[in-house]
MDAnalysis code that builds the backbone (N, CA, C; Angstrom):
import MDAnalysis as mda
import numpy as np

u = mda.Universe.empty(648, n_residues=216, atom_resindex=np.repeat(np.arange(216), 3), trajectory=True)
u.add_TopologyAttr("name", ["N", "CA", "C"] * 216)
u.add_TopologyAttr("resid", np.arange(1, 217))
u.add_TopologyAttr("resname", ["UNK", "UNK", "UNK", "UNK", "UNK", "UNK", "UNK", "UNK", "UNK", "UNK", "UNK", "UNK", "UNK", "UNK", "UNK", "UNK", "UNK", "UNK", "UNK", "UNK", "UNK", "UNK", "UNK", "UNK", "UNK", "UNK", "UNK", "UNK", "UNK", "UNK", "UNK", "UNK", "UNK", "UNK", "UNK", "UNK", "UNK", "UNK", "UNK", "UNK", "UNK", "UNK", "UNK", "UNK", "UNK", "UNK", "UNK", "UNK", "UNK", "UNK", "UNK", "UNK", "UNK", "UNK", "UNK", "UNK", "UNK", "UNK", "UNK", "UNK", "UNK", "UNK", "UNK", "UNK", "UNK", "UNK", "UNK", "UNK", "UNK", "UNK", "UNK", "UNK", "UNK", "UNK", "UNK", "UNK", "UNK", "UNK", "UNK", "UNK", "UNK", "UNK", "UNK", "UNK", "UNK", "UNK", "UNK", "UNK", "UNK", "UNK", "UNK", "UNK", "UNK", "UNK", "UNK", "UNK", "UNK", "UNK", "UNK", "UNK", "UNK", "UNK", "UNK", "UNK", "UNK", "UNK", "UNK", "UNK", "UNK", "UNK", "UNK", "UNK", "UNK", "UNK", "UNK", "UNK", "UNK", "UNK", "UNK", "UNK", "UNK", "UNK", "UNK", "UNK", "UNK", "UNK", "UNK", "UNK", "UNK", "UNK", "UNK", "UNK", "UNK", "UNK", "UNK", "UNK", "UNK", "UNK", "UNK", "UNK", "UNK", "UNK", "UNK", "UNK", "UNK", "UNK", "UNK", "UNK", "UNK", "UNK", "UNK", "UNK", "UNK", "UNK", "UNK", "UNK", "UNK", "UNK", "UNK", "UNK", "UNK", "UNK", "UNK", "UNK", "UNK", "UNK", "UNK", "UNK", "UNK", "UNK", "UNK", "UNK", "UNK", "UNK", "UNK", "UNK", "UNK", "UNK", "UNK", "UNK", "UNK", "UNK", "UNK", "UNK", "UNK", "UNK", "UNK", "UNK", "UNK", "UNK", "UNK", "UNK", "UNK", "UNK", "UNK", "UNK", "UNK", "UNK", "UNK", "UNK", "UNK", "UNK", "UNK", "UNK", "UNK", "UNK", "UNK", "UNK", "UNK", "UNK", "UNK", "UNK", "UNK", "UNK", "UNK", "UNK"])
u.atoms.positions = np.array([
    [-9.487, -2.914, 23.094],
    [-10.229, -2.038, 22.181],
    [-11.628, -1.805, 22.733],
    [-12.052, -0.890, 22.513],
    [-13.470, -0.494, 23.044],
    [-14.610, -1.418, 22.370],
    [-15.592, -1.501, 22.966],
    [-16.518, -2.975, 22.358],
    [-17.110, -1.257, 20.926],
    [-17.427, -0.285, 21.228],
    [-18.281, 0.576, 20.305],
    [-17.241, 1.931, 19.995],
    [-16.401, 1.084, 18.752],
    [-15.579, 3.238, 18.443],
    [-16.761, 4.232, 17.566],
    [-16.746, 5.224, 18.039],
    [-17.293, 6.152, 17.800],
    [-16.667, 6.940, 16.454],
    [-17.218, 7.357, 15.227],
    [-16.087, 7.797, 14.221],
    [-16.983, 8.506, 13.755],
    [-16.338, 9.973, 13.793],
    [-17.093, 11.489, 13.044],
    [-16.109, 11.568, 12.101],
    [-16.862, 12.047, 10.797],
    [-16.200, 12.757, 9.452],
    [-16.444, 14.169, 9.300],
    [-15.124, 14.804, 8.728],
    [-14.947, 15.893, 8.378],
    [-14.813, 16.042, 6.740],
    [-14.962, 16.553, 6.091],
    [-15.168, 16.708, 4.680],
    [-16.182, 17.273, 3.892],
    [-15.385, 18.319, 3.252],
    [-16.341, 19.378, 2.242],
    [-17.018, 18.750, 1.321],
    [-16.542, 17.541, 0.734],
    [-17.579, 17.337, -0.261],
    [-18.591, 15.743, 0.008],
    [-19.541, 16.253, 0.491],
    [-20.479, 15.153, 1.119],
    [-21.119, 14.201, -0.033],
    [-20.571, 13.759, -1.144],
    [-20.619, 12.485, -1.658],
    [-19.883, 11.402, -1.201],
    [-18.903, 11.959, -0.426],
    [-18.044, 11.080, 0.254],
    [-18.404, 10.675, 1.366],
    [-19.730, 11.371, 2.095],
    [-19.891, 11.356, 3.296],
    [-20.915, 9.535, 3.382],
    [-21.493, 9.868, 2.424],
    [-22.146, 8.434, 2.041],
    [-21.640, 7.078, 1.732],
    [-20.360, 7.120, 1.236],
    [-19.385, 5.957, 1.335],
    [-19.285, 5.683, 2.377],
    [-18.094, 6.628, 3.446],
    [-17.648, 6.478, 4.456],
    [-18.769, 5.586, 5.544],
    [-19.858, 6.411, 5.585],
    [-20.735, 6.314, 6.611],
    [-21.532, 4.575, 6.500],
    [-21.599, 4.868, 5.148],
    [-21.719, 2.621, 4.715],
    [-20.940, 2.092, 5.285],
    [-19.480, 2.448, 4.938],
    [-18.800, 1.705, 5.383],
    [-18.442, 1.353, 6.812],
    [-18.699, 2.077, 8.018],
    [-18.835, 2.412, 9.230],
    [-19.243, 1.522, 9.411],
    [-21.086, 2.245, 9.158],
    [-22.216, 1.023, 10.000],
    [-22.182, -0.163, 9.078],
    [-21.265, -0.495, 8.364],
    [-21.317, -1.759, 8.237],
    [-20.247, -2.250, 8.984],
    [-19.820, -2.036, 9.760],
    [-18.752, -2.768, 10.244],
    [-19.063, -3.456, 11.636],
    [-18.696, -4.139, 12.145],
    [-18.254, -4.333, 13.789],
    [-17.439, -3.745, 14.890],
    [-17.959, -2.908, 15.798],
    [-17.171, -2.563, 16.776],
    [-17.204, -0.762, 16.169],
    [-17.740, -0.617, 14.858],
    [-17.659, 0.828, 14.715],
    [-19.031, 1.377, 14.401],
    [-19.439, 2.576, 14.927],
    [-20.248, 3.203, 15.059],
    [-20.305, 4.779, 14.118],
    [-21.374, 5.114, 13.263],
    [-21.247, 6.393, 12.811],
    [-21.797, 7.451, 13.488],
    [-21.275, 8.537, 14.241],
    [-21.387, 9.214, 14.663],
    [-21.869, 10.957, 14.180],
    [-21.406, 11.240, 12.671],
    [-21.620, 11.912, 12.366],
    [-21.225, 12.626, 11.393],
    [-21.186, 13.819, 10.627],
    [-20.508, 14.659, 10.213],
    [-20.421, 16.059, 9.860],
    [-19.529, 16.604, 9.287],
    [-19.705, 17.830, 9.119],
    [-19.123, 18.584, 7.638],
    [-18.920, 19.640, 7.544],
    [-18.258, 20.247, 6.158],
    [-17.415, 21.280, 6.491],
    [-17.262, 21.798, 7.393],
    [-16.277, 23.266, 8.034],
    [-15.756, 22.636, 9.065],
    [-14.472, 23.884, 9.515],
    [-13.711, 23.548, 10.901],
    [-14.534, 24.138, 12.308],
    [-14.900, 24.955, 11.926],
    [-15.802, 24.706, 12.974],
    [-16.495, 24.596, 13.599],
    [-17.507, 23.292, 12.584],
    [-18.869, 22.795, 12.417],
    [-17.447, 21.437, 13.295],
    [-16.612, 21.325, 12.834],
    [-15.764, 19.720, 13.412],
    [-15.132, 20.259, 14.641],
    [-15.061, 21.435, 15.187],
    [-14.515, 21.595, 16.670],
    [-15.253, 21.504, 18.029],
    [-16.560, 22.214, 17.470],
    [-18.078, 21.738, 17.699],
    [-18.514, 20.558, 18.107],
    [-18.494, 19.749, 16.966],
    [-19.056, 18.232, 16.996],
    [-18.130, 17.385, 17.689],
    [-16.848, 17.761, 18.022],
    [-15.396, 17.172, 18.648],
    [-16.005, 17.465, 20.733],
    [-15.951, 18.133, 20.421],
    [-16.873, 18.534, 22.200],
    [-18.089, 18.538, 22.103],
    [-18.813, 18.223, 21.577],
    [-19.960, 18.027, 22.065],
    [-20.243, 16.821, 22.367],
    [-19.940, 16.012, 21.000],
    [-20.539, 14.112, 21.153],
    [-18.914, 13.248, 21.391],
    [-17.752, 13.956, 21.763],
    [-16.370, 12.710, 22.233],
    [-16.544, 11.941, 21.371],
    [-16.410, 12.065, 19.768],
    [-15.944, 10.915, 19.231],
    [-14.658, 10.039, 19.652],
    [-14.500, 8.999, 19.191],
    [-13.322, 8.335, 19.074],
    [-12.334, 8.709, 18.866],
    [-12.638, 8.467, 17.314],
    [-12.255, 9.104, 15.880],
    [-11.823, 10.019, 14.980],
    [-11.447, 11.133, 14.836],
    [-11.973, 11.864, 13.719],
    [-11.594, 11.455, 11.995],
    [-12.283, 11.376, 11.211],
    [-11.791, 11.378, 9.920],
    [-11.413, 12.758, 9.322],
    [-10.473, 13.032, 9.190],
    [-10.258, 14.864, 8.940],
    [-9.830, 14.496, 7.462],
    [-10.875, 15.510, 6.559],
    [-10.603, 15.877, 5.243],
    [-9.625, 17.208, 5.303],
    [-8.929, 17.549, 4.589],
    [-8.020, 18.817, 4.707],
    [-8.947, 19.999, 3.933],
    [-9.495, 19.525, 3.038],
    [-10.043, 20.484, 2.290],
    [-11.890, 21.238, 2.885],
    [-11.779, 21.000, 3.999],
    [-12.545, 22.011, 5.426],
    [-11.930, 22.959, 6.107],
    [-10.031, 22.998, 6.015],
    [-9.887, 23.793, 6.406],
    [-9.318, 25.617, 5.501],
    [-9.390, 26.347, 6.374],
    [-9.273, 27.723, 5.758],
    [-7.834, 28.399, 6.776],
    [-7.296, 27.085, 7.443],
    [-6.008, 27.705, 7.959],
    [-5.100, 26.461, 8.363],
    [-4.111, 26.988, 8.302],
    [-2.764, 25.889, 7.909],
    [-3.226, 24.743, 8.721],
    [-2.564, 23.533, 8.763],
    [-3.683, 21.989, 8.887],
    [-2.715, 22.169, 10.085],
    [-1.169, 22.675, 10.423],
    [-0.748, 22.327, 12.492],
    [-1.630, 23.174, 12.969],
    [-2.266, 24.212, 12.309],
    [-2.598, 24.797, 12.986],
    [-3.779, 24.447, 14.147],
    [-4.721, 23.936, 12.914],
    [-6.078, 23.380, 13.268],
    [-5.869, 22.283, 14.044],
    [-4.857, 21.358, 13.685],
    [-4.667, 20.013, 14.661],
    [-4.234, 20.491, 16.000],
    [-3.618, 21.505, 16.156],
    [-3.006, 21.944, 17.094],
    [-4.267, 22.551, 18.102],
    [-5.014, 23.128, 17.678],
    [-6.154, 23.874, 18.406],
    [-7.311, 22.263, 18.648],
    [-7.130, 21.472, 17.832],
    [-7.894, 20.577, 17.994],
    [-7.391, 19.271, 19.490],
    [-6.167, 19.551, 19.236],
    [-5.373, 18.359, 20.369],
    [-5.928, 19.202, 21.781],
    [-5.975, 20.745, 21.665],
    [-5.819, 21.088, 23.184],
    [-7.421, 21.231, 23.937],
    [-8.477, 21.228, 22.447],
    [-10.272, 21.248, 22.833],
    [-10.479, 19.657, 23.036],
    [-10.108, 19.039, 22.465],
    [-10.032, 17.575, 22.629],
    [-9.323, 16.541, 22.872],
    [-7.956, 16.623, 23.995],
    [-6.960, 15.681, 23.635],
    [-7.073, 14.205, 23.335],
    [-8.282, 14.091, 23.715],
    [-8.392, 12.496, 23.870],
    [-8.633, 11.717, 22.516],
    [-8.794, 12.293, 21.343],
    [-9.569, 12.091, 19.792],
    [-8.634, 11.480, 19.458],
    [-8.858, 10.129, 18.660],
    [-7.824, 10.171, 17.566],
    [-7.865, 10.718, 16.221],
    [-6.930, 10.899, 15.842],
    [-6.907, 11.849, 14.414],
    [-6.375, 11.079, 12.703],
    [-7.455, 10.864, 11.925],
    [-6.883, 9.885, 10.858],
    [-7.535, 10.708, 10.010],
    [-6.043, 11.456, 9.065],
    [-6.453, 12.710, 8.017],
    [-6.697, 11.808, 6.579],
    [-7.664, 12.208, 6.149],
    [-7.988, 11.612, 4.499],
    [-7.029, 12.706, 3.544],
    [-6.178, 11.752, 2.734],
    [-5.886, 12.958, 1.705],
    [-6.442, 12.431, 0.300],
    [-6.305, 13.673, -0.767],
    [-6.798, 13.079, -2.165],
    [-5.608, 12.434, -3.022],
    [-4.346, 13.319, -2.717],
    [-3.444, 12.824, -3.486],
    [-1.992, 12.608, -2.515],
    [-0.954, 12.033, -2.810],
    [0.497, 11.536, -2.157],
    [1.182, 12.682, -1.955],
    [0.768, 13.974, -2.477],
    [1.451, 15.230, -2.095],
    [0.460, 16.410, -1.846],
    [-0.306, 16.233, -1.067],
    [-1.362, 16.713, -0.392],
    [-0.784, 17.893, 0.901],
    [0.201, 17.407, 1.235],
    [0.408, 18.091, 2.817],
    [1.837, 17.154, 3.547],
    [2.559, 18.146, 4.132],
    [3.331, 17.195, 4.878],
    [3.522, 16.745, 5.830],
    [3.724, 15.259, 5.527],
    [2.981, 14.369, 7.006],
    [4.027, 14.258, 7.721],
    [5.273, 14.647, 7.826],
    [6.085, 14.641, 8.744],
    [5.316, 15.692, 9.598],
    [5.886, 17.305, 9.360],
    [4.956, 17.864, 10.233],
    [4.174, 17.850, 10.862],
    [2.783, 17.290, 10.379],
    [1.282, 17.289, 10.394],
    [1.551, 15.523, 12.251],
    [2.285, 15.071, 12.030],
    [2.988, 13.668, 12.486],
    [3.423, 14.153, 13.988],
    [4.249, 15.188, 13.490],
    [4.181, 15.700, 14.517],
    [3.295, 16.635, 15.609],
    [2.802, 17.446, 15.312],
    [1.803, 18.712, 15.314],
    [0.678, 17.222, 16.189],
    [0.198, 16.202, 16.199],
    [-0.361, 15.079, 16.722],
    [-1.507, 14.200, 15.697],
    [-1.116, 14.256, 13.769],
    [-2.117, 13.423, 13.456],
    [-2.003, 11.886, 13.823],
    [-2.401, 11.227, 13.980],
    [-2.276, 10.019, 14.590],
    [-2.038, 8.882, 12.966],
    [-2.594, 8.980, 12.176],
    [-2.393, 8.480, 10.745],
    [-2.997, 9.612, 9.276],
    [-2.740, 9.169, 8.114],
    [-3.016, 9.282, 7.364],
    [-3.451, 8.170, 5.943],
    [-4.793, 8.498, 5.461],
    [-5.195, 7.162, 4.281],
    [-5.713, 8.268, 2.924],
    [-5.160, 7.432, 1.902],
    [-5.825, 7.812, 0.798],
    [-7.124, 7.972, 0.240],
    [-7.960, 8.599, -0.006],
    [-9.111, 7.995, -0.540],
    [-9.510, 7.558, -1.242],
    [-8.294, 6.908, -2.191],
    [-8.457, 5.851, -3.041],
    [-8.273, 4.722, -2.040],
    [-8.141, 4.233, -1.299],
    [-8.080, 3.298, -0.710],
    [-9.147, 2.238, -0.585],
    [-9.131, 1.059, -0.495],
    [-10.097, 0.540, -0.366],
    [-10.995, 0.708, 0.737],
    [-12.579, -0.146, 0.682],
    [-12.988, 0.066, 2.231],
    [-12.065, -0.657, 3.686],
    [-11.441, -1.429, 3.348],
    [-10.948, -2.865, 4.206],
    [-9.763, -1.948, 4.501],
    [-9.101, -1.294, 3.695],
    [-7.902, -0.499, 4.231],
    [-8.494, 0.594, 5.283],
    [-9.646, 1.198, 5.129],
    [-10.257, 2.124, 6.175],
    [-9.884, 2.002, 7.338],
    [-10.772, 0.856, 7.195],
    [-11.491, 0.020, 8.811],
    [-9.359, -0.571, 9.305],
    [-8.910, -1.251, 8.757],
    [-7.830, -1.541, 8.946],
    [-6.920, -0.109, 9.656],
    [-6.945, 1.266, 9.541],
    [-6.210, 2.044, 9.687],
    [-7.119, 2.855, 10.775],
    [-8.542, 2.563, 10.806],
    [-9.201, 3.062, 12.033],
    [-8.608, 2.202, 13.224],
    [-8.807, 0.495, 13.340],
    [-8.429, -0.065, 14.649],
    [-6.739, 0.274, 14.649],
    [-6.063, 0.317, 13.832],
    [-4.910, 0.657, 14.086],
    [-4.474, 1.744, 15.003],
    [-5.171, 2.807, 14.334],
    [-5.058, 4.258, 15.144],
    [-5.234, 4.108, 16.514],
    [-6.975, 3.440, 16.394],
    [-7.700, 3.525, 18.212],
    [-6.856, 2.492, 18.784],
    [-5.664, 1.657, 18.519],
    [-5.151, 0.818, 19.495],
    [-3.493, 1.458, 20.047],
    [-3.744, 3.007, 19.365],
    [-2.327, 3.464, 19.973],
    [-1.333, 3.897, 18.544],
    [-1.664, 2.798, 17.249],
    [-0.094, 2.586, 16.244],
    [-0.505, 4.010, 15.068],
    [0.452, 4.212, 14.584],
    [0.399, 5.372, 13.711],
    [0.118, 4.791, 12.698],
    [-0.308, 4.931, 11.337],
    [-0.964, 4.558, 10.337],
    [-0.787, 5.277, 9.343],
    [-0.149, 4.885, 8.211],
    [0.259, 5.352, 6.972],
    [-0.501, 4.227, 5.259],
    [-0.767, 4.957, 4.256],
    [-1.408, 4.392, 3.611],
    [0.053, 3.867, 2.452],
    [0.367, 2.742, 2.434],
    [1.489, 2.401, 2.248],
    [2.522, 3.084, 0.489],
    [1.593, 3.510, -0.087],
    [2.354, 4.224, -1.123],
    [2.356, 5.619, -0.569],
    [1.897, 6.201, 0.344],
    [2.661, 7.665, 1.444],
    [3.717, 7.203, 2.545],
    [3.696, 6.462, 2.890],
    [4.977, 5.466, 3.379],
    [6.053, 5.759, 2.278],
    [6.232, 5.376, 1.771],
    [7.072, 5.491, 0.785],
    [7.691, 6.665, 0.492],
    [6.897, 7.186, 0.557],
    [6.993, 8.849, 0.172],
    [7.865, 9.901, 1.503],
    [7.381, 9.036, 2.585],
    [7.849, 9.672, 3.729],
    [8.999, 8.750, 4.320],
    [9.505, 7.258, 3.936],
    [10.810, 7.492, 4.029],
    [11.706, 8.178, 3.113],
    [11.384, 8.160, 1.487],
    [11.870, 8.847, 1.128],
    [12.681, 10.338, 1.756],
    [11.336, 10.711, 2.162],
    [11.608, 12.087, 2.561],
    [13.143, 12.234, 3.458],
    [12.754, 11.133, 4.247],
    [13.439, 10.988, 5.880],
    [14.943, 10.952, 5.078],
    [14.967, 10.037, 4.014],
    [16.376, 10.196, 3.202],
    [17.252, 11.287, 2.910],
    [16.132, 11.569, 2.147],
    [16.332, 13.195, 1.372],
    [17.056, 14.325, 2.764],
    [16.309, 14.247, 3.729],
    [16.745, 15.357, 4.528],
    [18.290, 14.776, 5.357],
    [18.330, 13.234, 5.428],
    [19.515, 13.004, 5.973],
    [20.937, 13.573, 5.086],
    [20.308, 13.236, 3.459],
    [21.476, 13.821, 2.763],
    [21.758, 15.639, 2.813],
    [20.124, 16.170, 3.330],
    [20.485, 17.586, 3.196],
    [21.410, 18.161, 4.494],
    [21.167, 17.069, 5.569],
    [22.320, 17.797, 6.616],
    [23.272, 17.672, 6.456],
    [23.946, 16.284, 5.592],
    [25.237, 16.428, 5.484],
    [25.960, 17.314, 4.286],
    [25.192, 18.079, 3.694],
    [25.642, 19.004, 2.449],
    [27.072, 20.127, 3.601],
    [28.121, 20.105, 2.498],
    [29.106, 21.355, 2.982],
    [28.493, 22.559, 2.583],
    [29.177, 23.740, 3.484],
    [28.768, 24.986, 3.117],
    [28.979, 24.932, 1.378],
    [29.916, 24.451, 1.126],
    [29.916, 24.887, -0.089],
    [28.935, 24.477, -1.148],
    [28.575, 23.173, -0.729],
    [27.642, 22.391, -1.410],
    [26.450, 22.979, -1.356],
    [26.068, 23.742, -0.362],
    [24.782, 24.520, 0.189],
    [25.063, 25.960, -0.582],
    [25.911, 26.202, -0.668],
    [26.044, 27.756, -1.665],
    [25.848, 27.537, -2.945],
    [26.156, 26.402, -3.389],
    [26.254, 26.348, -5.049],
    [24.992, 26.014, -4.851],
    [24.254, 25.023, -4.502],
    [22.808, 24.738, -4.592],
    [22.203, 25.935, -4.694],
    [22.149, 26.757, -3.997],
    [21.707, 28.312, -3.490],
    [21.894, 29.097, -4.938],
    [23.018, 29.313, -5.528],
    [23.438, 29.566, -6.978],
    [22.374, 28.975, -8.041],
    [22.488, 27.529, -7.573],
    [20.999, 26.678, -8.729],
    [19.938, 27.188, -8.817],
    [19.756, 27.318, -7.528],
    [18.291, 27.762, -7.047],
    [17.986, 29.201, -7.910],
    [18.968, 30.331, -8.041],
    [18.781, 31.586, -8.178],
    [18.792, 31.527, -10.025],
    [19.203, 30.329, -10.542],
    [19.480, 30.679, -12.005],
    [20.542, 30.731, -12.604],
    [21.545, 30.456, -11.724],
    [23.114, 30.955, -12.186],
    [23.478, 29.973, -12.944],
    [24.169, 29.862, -14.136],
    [24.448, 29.040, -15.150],
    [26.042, 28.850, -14.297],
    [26.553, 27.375, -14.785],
    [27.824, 26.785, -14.338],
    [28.816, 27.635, -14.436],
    [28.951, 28.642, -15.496],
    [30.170, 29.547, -15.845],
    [29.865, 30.584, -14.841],
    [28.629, 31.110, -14.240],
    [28.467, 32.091, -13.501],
    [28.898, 31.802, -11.954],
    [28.120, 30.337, -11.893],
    [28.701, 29.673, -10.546],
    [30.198, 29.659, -10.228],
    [30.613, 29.210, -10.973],
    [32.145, 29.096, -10.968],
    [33.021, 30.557, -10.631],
    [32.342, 31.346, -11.700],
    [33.079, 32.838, -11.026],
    [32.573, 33.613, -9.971],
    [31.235, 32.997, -9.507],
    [31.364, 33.675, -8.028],
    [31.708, 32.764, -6.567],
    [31.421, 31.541, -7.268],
    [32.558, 31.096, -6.269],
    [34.023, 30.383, -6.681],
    [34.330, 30.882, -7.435],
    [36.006, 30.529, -8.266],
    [36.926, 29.665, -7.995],
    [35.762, 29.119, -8.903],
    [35.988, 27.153, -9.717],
    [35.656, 27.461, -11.299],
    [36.421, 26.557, -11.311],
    [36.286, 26.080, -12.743],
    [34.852, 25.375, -13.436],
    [34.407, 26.236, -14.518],
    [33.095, 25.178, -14.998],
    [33.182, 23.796, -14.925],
    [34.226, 23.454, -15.062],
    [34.611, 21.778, -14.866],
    [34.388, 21.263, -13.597],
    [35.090, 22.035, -12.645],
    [34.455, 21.631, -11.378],
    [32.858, 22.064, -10.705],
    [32.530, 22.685, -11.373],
    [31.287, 23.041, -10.973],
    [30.626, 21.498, -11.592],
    [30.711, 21.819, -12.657],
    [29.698, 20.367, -13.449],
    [30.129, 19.036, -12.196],
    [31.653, 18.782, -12.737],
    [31.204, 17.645, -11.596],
    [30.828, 17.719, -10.243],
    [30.860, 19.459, -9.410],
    [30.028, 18.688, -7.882],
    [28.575, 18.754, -8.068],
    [28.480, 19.608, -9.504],
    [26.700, 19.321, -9.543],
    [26.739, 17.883, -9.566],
    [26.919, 17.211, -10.323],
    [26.923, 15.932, -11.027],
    [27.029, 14.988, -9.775],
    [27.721, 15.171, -9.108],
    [28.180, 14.207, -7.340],
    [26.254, 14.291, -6.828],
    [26.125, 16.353, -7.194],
    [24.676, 16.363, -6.014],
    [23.468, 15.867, -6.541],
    [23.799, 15.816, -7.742],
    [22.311, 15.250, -8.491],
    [22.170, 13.497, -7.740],
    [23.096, 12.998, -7.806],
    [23.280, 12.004, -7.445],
    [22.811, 11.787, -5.663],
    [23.349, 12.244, -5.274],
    [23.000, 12.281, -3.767],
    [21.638, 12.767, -3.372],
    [21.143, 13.588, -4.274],
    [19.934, 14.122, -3.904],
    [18.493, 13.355, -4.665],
    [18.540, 12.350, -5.354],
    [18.139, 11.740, -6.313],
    [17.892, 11.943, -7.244],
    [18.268, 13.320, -7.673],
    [18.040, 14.058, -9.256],
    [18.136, 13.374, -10.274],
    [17.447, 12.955, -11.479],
    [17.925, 13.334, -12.673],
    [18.716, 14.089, -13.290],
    [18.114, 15.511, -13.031],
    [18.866, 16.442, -13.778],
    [18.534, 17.615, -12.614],
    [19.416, 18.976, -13.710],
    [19.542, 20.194, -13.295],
    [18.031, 20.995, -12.653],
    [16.946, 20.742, -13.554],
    [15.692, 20.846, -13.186],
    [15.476, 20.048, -11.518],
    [15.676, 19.187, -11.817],
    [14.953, 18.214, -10.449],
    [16.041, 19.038, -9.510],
    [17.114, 18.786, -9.326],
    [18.126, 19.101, -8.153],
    [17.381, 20.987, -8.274],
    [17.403, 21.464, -9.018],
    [16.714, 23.036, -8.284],
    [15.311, 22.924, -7.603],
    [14.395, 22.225, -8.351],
    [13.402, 22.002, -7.458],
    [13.588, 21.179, -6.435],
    [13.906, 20.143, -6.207],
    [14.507, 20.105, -4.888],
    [15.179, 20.818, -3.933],
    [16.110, 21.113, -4.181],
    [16.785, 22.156, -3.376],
    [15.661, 23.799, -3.123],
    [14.909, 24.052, -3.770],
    [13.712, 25.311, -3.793],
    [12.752, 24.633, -2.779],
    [12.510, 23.601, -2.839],
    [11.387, 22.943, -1.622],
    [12.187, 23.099, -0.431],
    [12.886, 22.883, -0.136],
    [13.663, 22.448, 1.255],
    [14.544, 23.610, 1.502],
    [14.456, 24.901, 1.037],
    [15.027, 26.045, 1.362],
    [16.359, 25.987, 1.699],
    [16.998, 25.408, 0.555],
    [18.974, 25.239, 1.143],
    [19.192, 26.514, 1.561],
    [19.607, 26.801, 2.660],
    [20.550, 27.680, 2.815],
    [22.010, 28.410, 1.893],
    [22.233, 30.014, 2.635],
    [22.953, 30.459, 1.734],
    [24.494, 30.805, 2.485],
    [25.150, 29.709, 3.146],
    [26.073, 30.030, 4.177],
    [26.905, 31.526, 3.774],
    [27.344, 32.264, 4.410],
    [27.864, 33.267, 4.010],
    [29.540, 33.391, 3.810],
    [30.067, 32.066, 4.771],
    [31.504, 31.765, 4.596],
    [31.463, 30.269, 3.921],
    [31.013, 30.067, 2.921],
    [31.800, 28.682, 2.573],
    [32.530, 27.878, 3.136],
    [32.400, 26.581, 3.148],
    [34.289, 25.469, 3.051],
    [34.804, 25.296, 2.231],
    [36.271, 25.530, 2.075],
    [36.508, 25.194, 0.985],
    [37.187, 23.850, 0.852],
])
């Protein structure tokens, strides 16, 4: 580990900037370097002074967050990247995971979790704030069950999605309301639904497809 990490903040609302920055120079081995409130007041400050670090607030930017990480990996590859969010459904960190954020922390978090998810980052490991963990195996679940959906299973979802009541489902793809209820009833299950509500919003997030030939 470097004897002095260097750590710049990004974030629009600079009451926060005064926590963070305590918490820094109070530490060992970390250094405050700086901050800013726009993206690119932070693309700027990223080439000019080589932080370490960056602390990236999302709510600085004014264009999609791969985007910015993406323009940010190729002005700076060497940065590490540890995005602050406000809430557990803020942005998605699979993507964002990929695209190159290096971690993500809550800002409810404590200070000790900070500093804990800064040396983490600067020693290479990815860093998750453990109730978004959660959230993102979840996810990893969720999508394993969405590849294995049949066309057909993916059409009727598609039907949910649009509004179609069970008797309507059934006659355009011709089944019986009975069988409709129970493969809803199988998908609620598989998909972790409760109910009819949850399985459409689910299925509306993750854009099921509308196969055009079914299985039958």
């Amino acid at each position: 580990m470097s004897p002095t990490i260097r750590v710049c903040l990004a974030d629009r609302h600079r009451l926060l900037h005064v926590g963070i920055e305590t918490i820094i120079k109070q530490t060992e081995y970390l250094t405050f370097s700086g901050s800013t409130t726009t993206e690119e007041g932070t693309l700027h400050f990223c080439q000019i002074y080589h932080p370490h670090l960056l602390l990236l607030a999302l709510n600085i930017l004014s264009q999609p967050a791969t985007a910015f990480v993406t323009t940010l990996r190729q002005e700076c590859p060497a940065i590490k990247l540890l995005i602050l969010l406000s809430d557990t459904h803020e942005t998605n960190i699979h993507t964002l995971l990929g695209s190159g954020a290096n971690g993500f922390i809550l800002k409810s978090e404590s200070p000790d979790r900070l500093v804990e998810a800064i040396h983490s980052v600067i020693q290479g490991e990815d860093w998750v704030s453990p109730s978004l963990l959660r959230i993102l195996l979840a996810t990893q679940n969720l999508n394993l069950v969405l590849s294995t959906l049949t066309d057909r299973e993916k059409q009727l979802l598609s039907l949910l999605v649009a509004g179609r009541t069970d008797r309507q489902i059934g006659e355009e793809l011709h089944l019986s309301e009975r069988t409709v209820r129970r493969i809803l009833s199988r998908l609620y299950q598989r998909l972790g639904a409760k109910n009819r509500a949850e399985a459409t919003f689910i299925a509306g997030q993750n854009q099921i497809p509308d196969p055009a030939s079914p299985s039958l």
